[in-house]
C-alpha positions as CSV (number, residue, x, y, z in Angstrom):
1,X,8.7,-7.0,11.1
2,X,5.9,-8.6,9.2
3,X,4.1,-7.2,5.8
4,X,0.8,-7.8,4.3
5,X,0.3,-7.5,0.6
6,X,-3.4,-6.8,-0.3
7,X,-4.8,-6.8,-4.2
8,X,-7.6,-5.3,-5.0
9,X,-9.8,-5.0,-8.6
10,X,-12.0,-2.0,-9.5
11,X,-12.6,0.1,-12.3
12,X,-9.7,2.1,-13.6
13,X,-12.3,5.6,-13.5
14,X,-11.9,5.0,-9.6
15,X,-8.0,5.8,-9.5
16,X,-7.7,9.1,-8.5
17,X,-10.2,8.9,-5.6
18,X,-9.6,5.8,-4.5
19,X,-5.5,6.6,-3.8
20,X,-7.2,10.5,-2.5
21,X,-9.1,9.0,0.1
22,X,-6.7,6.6,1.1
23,X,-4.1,9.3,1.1
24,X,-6.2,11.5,3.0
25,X,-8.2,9.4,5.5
26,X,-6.5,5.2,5.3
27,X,-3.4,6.5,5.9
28,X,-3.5,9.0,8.8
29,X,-5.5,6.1,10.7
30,X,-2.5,3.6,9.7
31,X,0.2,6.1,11.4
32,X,-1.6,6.1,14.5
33,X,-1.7,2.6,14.7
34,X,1.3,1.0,17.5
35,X,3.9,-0.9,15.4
36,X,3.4,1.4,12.3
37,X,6.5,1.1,9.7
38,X,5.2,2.0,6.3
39,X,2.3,1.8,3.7
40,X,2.5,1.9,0.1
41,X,-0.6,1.9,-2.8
42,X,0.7,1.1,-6.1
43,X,-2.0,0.7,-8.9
44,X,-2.3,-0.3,-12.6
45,X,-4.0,2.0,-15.5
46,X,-6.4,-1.3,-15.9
47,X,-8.2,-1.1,-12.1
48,X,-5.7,-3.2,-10.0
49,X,-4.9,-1.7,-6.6
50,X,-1.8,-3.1,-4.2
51,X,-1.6,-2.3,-0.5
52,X,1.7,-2.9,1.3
53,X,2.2,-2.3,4.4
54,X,4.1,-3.3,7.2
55,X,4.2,-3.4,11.3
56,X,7.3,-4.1,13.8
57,X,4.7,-6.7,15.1
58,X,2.4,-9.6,14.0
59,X,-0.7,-7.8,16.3
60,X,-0.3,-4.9,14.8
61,X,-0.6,-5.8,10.9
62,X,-3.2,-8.1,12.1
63,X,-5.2,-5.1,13.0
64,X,-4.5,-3.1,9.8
65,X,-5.9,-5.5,7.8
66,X,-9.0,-5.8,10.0
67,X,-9.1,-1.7,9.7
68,X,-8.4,-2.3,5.7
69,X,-11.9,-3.9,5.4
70,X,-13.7,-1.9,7.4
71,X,-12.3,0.9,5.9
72,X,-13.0,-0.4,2.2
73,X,-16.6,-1.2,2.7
74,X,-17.6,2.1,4.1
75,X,-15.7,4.4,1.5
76,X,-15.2,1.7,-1.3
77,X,-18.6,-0.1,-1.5
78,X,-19.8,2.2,-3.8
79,X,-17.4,1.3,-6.8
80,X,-17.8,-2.0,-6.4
81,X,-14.1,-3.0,-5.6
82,X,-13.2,-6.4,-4.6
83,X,-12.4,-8.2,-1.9
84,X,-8.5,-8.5,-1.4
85,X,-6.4,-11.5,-2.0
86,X,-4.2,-10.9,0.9
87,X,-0.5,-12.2,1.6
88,X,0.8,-12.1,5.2
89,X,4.4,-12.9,6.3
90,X,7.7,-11.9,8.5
91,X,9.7,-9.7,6.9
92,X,13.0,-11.0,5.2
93,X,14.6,-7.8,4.1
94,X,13.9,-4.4,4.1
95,X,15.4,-1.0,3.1
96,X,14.1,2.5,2.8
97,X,15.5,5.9,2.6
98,X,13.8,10.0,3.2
99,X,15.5,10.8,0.3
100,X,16.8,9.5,-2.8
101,X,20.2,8.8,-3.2
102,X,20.3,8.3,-7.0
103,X,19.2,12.0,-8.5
104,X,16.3,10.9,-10.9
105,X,18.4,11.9,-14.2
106,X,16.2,10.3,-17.5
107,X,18.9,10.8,-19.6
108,X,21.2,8.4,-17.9
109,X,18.9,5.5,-17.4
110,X,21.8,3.2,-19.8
111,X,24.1,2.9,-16.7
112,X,22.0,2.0,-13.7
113,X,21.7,-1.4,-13.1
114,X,18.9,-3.6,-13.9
115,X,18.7,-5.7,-11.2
């Protein structure tokens, strides 16, 4: 498998309908895509945006990223969000479950590990 990591700047009043559209529009395109494993946007309350996402195959992700930019400067230009520094590798290790198996219990948080 191989993973890009894209990070992206913007202004923080952008959140909501920047992670919308991609919810709504990026991401459909991604699961179409041949080699499709996952895609994750994780952002910052100070307007920093991270895309991971990862393909079985090096074509594949290759693509995505191509579609990331397009995608970005036809639905992003607008609120002036950078270009990404982008990260591109193979896989090393790699989990993921449909569920969680930990129930998300607050008042426990003293005994899970901390990694």
């Amino acid at each position: 498998m191989f993973a890009s990591v894209r990070t992206y700047r913007f202004s923080p009043v952008y959140i909501q309908e920047i992670g919308d559209k991609l919810q709504q529009m990026f991401v459909p395109l991604l699961e179409r895509m041949e080699g499709f494993v996952s895609y994750s946007w994780i952002t910052t309350p100070d307007g920093q945006g991270v895309g991971v996402c990862v393909f079985r195959d090096e074509q594949g992700l290759r693509e995505s990223i191509h579609l990331a930019a397009e995608f970005r400067n036809a639905h992003f230009s607008h609120i002036g969000m950078t270009t990404p520094e982008i990260i591109v590798g193979k896989v090393g290790a790699h989990s993921s479950v449909s569920e969680p198996i930990i129930p998300l219990n607050t008042q426990n948080r003293e005994n899970r590990p901390t990694h």
